[in-house]
DSSP file (Angstrom, degrees, kcal/mol; ACC not computed):
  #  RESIDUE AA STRUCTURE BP1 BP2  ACC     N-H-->O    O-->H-N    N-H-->O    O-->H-N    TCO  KAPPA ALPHA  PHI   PSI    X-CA   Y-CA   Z-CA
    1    1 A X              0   0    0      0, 0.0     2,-0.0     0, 0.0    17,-0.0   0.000 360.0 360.0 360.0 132.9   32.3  -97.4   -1.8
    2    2 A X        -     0   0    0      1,-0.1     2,-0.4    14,-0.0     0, 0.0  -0.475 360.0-111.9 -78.1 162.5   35.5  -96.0   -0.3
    3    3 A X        -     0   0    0     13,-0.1    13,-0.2    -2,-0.0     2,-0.2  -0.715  22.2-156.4 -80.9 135.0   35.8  -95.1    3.1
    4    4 A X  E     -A   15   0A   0     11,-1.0    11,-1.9    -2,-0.4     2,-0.4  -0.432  17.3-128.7-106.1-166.4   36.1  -91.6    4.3
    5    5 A X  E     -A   14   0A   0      9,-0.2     2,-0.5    -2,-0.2     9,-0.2  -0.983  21.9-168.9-138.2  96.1   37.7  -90.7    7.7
    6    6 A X        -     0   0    0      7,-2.0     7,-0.3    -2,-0.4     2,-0.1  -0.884  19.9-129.0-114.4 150.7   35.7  -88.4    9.8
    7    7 A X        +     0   0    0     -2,-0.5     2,-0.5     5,-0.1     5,-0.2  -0.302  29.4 173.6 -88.0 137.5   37.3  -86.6   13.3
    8    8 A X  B >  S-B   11   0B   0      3,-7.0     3,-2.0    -2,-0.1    -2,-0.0  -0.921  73.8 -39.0-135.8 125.8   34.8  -87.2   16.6
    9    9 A X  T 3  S-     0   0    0     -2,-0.5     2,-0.8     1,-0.3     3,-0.1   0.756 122.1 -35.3  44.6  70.3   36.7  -85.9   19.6
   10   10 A X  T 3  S+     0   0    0      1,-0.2    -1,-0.3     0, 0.0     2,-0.1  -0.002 116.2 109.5  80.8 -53.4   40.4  -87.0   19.0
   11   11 A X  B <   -B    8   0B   0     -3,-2.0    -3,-7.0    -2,-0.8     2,-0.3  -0.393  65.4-137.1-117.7 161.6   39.4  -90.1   17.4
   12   12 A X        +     0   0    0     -5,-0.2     2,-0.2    -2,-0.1    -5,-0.1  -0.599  27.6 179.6 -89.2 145.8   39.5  -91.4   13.7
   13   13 A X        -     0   0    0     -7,-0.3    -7,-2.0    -2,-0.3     2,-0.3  -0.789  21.4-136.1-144.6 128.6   36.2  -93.3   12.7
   14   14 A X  E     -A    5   0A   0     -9,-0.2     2,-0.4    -2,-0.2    -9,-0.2  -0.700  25.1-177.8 -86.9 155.0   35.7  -94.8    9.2
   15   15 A X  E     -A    4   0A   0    -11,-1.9   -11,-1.0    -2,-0.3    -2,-0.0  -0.905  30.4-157.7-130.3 156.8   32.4  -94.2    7.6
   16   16 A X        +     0   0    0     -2,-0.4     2,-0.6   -13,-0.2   -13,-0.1  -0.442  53.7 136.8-128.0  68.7   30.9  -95.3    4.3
   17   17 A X        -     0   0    0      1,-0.1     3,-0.2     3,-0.0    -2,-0.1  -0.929  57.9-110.8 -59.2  75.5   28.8  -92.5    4.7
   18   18 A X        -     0   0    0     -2,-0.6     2,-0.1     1,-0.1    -1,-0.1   0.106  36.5 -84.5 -50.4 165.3   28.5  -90.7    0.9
   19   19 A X        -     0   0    0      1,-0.1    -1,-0.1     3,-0.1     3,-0.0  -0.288  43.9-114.8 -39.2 112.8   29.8  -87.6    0.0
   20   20 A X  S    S+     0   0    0     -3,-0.2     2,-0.4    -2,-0.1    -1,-0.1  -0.484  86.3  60.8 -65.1 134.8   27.4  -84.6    0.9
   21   21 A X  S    S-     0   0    0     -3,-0.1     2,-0.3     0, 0.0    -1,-0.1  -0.876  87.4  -5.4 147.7 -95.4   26.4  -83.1   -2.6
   22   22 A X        -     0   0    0     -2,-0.4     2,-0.2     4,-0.0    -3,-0.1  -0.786  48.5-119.5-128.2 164.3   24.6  -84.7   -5.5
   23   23 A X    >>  -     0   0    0     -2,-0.3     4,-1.9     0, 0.0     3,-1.0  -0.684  42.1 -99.5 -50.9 117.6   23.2  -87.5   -6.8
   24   24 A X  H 3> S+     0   0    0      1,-0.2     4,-1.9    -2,-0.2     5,-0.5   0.909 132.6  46.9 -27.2 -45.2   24.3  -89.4  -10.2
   25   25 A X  H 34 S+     0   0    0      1,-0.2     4,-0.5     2,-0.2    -1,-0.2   0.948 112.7  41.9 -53.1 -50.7   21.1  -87.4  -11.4
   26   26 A X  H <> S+     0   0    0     -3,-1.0     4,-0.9     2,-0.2    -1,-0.2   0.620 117.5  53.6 -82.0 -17.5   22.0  -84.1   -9.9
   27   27 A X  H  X S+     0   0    0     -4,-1.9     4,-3.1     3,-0.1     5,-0.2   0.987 116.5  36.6 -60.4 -74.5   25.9  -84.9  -11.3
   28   28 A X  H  X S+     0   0    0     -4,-1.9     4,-1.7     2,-0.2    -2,-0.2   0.671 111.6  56.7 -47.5 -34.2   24.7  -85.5  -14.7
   29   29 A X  H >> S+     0   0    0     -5,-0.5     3,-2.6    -4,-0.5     4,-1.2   0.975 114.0  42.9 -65.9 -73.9   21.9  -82.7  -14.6
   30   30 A X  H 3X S+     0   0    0     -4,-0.9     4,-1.9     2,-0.3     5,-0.3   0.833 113.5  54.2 -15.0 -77.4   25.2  -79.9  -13.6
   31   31 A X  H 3< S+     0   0    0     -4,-3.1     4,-0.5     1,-0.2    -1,-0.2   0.731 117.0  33.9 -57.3 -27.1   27.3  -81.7  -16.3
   32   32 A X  H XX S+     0   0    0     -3,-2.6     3,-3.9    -4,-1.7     4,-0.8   0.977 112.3  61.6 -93.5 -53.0   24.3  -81.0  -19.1
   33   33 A X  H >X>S+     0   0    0     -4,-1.2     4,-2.8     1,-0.3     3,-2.1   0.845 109.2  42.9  -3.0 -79.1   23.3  -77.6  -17.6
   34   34 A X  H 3<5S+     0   0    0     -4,-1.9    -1,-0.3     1,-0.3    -2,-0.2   0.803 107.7  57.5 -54.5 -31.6   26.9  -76.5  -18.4
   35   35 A X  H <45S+     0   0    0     -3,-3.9    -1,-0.3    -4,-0.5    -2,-0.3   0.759 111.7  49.3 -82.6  -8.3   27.0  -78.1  -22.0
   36   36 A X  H <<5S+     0   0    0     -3,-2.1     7,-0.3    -4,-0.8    -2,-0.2   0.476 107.7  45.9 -87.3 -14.6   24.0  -76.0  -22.7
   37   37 A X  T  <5S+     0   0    0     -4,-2.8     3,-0.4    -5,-0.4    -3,-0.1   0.404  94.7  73.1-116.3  21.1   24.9  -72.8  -21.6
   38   38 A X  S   <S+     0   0    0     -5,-0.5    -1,-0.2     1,-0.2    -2,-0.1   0.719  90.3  69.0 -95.6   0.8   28.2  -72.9  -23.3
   39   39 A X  S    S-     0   0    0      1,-0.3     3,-0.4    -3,-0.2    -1,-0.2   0.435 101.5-154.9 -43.4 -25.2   26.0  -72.4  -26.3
   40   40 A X    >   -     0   0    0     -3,-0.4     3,-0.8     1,-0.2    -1,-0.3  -0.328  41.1  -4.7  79.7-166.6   25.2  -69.1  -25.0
   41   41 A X  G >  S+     0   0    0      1,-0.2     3,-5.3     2,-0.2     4,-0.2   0.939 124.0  62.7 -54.0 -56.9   22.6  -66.1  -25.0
   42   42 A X  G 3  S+     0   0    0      1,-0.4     3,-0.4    -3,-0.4    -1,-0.2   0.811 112.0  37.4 -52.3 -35.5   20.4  -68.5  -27.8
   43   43 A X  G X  S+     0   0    0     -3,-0.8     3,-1.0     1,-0.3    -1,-0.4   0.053  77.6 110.1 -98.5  40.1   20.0  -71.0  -25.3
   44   44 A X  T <  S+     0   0    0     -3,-5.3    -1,-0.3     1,-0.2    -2,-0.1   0.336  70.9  53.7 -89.2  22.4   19.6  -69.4  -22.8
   45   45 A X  T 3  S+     0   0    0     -3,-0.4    15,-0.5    15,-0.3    -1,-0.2   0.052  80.3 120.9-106.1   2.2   15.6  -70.2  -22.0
   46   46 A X  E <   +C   59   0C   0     -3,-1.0     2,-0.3    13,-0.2    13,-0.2  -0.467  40.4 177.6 -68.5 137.6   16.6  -74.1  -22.2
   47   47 A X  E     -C   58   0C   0     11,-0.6    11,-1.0    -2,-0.1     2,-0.3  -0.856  12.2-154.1-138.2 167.8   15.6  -75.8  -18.8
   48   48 A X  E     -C   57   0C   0     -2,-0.3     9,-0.2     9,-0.2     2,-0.2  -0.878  27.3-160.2-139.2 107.8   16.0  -79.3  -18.3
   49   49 A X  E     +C   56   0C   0      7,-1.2     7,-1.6    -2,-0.3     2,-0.4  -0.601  12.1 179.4 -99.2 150.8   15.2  -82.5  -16.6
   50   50 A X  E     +C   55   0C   0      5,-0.2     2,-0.5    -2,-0.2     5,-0.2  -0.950  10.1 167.3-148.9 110.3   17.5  -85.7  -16.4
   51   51 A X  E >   -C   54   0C   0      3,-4.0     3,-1.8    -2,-0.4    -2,-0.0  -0.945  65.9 -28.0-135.9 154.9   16.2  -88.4  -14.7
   52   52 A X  T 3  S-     0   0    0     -2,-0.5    -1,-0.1     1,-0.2     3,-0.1   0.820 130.7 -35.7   4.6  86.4   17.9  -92.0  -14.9
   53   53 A X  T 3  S+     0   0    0     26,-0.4    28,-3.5     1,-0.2    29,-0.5   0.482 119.2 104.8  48.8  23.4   19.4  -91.6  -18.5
   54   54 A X  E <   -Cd  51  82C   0     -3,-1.8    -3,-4.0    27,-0.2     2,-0.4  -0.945  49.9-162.0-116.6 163.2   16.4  -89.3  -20.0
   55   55 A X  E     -Cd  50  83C   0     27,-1.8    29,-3.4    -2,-0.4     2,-0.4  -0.979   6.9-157.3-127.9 119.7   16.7  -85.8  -20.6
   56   56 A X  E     -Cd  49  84C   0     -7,-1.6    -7,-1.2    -2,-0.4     2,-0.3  -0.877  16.4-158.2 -92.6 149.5   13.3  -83.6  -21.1
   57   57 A X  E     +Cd  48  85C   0     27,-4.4    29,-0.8    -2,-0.4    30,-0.2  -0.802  24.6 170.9-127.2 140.5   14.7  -80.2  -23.2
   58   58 A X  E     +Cd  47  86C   0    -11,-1.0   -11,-0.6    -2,-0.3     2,-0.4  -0.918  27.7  34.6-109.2 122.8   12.0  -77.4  -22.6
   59   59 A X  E    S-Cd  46  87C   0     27,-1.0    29,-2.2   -13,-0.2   -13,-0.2  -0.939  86.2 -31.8 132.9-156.4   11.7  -74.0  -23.2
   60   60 A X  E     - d   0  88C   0    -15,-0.5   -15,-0.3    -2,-0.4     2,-0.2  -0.322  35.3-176.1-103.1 168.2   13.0  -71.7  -26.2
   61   61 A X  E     - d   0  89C   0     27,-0.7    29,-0.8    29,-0.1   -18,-0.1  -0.886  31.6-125.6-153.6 171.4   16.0  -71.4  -28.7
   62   62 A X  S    S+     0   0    0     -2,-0.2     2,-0.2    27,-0.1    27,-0.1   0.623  83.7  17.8-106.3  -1.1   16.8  -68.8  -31.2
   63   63 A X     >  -     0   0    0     28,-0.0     4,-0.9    25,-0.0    27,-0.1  -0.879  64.7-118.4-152.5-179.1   17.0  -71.1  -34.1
   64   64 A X  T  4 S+     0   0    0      2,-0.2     5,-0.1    -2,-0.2    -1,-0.0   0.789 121.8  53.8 -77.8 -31.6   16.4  -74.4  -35.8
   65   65 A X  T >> S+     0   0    0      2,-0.2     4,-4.0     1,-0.2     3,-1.9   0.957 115.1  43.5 -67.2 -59.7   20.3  -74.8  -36.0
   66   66 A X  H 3> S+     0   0    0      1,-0.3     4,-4.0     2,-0.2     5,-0.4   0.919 109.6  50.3 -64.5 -30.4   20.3  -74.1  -32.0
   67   67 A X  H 3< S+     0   0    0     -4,-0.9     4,-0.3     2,-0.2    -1,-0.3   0.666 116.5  46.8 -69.0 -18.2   17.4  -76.3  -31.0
   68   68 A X  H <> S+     0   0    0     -3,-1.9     4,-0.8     2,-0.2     5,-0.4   0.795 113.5  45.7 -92.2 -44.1   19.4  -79.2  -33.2
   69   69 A X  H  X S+     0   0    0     -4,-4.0     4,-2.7     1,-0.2    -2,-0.2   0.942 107.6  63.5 -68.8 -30.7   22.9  -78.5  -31.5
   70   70 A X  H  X S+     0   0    0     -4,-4.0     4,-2.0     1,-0.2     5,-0.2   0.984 113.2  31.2 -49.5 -56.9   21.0  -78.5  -28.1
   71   71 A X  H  > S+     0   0    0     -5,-0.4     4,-0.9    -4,-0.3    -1,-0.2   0.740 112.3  58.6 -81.4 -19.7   20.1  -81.9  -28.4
   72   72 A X  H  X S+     0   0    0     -4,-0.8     4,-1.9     2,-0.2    -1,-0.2   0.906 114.1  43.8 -70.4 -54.1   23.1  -83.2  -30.4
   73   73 A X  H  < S+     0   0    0     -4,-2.7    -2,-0.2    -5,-0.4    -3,-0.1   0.701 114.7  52.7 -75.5 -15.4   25.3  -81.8  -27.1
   74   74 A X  H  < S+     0   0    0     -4,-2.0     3,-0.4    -5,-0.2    -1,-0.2   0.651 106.9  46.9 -54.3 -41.9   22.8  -83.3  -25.0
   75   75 A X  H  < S+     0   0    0     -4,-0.9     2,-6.1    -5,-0.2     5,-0.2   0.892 102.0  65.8 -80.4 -96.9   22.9  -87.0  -26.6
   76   76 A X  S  < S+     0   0    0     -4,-1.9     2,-0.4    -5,-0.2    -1,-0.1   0.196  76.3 103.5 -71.8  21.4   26.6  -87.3  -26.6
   77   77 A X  S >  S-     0   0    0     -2,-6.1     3,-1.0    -3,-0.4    -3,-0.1  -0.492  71.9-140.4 -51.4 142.0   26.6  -87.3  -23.0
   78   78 A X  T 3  S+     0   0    0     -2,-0.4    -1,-0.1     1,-0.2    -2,-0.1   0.656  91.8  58.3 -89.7  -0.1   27.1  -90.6  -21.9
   79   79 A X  T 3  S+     0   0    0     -4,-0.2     2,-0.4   -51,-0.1   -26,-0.4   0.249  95.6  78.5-100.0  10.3   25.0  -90.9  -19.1
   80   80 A X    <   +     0   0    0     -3,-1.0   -26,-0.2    -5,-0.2     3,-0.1  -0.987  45.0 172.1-138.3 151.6   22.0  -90.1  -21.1
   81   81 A X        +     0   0    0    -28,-3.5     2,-0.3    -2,-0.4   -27,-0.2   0.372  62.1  24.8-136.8  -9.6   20.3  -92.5  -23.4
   82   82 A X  E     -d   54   0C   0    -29,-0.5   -27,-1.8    -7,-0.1     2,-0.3  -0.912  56.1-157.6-152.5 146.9   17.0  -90.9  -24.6
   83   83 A X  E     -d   55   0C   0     -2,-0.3     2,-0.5   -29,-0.2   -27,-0.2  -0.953   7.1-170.7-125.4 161.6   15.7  -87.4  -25.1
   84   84 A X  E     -d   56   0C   0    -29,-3.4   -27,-4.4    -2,-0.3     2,-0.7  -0.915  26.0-166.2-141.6 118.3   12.1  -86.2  -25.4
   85   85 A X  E     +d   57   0C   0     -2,-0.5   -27,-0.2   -29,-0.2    -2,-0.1  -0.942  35.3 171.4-127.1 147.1   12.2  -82.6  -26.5
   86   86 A X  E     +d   58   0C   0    -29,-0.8   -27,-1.0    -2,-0.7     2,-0.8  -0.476  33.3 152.3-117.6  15.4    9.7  -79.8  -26.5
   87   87 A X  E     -d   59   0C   0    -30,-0.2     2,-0.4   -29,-0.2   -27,-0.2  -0.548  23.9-168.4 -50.8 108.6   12.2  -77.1  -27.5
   88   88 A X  E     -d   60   0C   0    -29,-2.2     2,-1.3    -2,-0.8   -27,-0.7  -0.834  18.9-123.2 -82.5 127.9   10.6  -74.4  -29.4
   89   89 A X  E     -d   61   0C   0     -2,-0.4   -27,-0.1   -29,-0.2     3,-0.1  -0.548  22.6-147.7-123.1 139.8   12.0  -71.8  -31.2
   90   90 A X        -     0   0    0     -2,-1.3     2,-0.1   -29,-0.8   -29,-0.1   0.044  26.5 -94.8 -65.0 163.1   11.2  -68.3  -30.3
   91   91 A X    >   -     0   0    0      1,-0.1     3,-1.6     3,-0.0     2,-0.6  -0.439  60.4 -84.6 -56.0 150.2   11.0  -65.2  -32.7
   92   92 A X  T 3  S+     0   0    0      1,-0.3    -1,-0.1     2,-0.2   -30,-0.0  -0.513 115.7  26.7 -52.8  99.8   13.9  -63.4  -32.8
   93   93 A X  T 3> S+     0   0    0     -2,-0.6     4,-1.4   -31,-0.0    -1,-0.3   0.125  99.3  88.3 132.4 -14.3   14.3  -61.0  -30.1
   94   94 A X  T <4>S+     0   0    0     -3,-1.6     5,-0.5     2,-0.2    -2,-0.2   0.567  85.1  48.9 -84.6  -6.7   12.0  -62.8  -27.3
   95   95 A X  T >45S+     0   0    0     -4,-0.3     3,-1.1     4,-0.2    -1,-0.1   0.913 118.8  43.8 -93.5 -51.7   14.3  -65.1  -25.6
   96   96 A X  T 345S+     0   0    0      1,-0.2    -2,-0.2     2,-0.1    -4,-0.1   0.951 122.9  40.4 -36.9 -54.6   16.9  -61.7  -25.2
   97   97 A X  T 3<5S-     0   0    0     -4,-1.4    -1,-0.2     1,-0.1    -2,-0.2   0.056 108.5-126.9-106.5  33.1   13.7  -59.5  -24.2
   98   98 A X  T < 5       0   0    0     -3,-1.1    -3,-0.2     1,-0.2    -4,-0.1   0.442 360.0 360.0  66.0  26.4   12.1  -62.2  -21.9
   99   99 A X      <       0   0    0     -5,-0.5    -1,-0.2    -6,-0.1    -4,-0.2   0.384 360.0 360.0-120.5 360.0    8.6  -61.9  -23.8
């Protein structure tokens, strides 16, 4: 792990202290989060879990076509290695009108 440099009073201290922020888990989660909603309005009822290189897909999609490309753009992450999906996909007009 590199060292970072943090100031105490005047003085330089090295730390191997991590980065405040995420977790490989919480990286990877962000990085699929984002390939799913560049998909758009159909997926936009998709929620997701990633935990050490599986991804559960839940929730709605607006087609058979989206519910396939969700999981297609999902796999070719490289940090994930299995999926187990429960995607459904809703009638047309309930993922837009939130019923």
């Amino acid at each position: 792990m590199a060292h970072e440099r943090w100031w105490y009073h005047d003085r330089v201290e090295p730390t191997s202290r991590p980065a405040i922020a995420t977790t490989d888990n919480d990286a990877i989660t962000e990085a699929l989060r984002a390939f799913v909603c560049a998909l758009g309005p159909a997926a936009a009822d998709v929620r997701l879990d990633y935990r050490a290189g599986v991804v559960m897909l839940t929730g709605a999609v607006a087609s058979e076509t989206h519910r396939q490309a969700v999981e297609d753009l999902v796999a070719a992450h490289d940090g994930v290695t299995g999926i187990v999906s429960e995607l459904r996909v809703a009638l047309p007009g309930v993922i837009a009108s939130g019923f």
